[in-house]
N, C-alpha and C positions, 0 to 999 in steps of 0.2 A: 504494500500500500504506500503511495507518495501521501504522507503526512508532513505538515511542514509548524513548526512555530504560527503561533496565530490563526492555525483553522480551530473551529469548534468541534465536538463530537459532542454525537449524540449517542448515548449507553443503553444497551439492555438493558442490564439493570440500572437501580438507582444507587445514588450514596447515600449513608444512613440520614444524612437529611432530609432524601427527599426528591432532589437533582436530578438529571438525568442529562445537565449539560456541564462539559469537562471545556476548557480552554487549554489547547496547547502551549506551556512556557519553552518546552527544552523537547528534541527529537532526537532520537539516538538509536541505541540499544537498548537504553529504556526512555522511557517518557516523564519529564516532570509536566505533570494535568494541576489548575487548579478550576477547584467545583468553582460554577455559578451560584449556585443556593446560598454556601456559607462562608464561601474566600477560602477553604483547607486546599494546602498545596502540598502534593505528593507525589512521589515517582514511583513508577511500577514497570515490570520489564514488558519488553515491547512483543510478545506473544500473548501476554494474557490480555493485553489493552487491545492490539488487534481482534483476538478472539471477540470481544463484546460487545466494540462498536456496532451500533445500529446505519447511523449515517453521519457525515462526513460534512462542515458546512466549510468553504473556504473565503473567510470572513475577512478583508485585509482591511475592515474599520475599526479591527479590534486595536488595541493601542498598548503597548504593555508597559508605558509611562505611567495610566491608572492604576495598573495591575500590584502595583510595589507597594 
């Protein structure tokens, strides 16, 4: 999958908040995602994040100045 910094995903499942949408910060081997619901930011390796993505939004309004 071309994942890039700044697209959104959208997840099977949710995060315990609730979420069901991740922001790409970091792309790699693994992925730093932070949720939209709560601002938690975390990396997780990049076969279990591929596994559950739903769909893919390639957002370049996202700004990752807010995001910090």
């Amino acid at each position: 999958m071309n994942i890039k910094a700044n697209n959104i995903l959208e997840m099977k499942k949710p995060h315990p908040c609730g979420s069901k949408r991740m922001i790409v910060l970091r792309a790699g081997a693994d992925f730093k995602l932070k949720c939209e619901g709560c601002g938690r930011e975390f990396m997780s390796p990049r076969s279990k994040i591929e596994k559950n993505i739903k769909r893919v939004e390639a957002d370049g309004s996202v700004s990752l100045k807010g995001l910090q």
